[in-house]
Structures are given as structure tokens and as C-alpha cells.
C-alpha positions, 0 to 999 in steps of 0.5 A, a space after each residue: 058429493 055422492 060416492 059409491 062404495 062396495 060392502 060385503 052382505 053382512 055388513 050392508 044388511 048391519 047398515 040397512 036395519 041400522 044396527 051398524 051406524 058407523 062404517 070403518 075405513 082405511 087408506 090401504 096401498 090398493 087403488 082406491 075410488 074414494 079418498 077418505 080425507 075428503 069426505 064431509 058430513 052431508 055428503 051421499 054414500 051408495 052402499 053396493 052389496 057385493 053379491 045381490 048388487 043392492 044399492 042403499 044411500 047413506 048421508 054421512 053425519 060425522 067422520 072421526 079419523 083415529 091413529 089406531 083401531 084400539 084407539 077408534 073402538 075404544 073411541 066409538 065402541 062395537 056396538 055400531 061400529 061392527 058387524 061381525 062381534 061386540 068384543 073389542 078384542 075379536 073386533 081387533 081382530 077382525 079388522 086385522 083379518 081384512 085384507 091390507 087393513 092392518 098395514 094400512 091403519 098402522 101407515 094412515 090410520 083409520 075412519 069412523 064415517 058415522 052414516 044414516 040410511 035414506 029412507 
């Protein structure tokens, strides 16, 4: 299957010169267009940059679903996980700041979607 999702330009230029490996999602109250759940390894991501509107697929080569986000850093580390720190507690943080996010991991959790680039 091949799904489409938005990212923001430091998160897509992270992805695209594959320092960040490891894209972070949560099933939030918000309408969504990707149900997380489904998502399975060998499946085709397109990354839209939100601003330049830059497309880049990605296949997915693991999902980890975690109960919370100290439990999916810990699990996965910084490193590839985010874009904006390597610190586990501003990571905490900074996925707190995103809109519905907290809420929506304490509800339903959060998934480490492990992607690689298309060449």
C-alpha cells in the first residue's frame, strides 16, 4: 500500500539526508487520512514537505507501537527518532508541544514507523 503524509521542512530535510530513520506518530482526536494501525513494513510512504510541497517516498521496514513516549525514546533513542534535539528530556517535550499529541499518546499510544528513502 502507498500512503501519503505532510511533514514539516525540518523534519523532511532530517529524513531526506536520512538522519532522522524513524518517523513518530499518534492517533490524535483530529481526522486522520492514515490509520496507523494498518501500516505494514514494505509499505510506500510519499513525505510532502509542507511548505516547497517536495515529495520523497519512503518504504517502511519496521513499526513499533509504544504506551508512551519516555517508553518509545527510551526503546529507540533520539538519534534518529527526532529532528529537532538529541536530549531525551527536550525530545519529551517537543512532542508534548505538538498539537494533540500528548493527549493523544496518553489515549493511544505512539508509533515509531522505521523508513528508508527511495533512492
Amino acid at each position: 500500500m502507498e500512503y501519503f503524509m505532510h511533514l514539516k521542512d525540518r523534519s523532511f530535510a532530517a529524513i531526506k539526508a536520512k538522519t532522522k530513520r524513524i518517523e513518530i506518530r499518534v492517533k490524535t482526536d483530529r481526522p486522520q487520512r492514515v490509520d496507523y494501525e494498518k501500516l505494514e513494513v514494505g509499505d510506500i510512504i510519499i513525505f510532502e514537505n509542507s511548505t516547497t510541497k517536495e515529495k520523497m517516498k519512503c518504504e517502511i521496514e519496521e513499526i513499533n507501537w509504544y504506551k508512551t513516549a519516555e517508553e518509545m525514546l527510551t526503546n529507540e533513542g533520539t538519534r534518529y527518532t527526532l529532528s529537532s534535539t538529541n536530549d531525551f528530556t527536550e525530545g519529551i517535550k517537543s512532542l508534548y508541544n505538538i498539537p494533540d499529541y500528548k493527549e493523544g499518546i496518553e489515549k493511544n499510544g505512539v508509533f515509531a514507523i522505521h523508513i528508508r528513502p527511495e533512492e
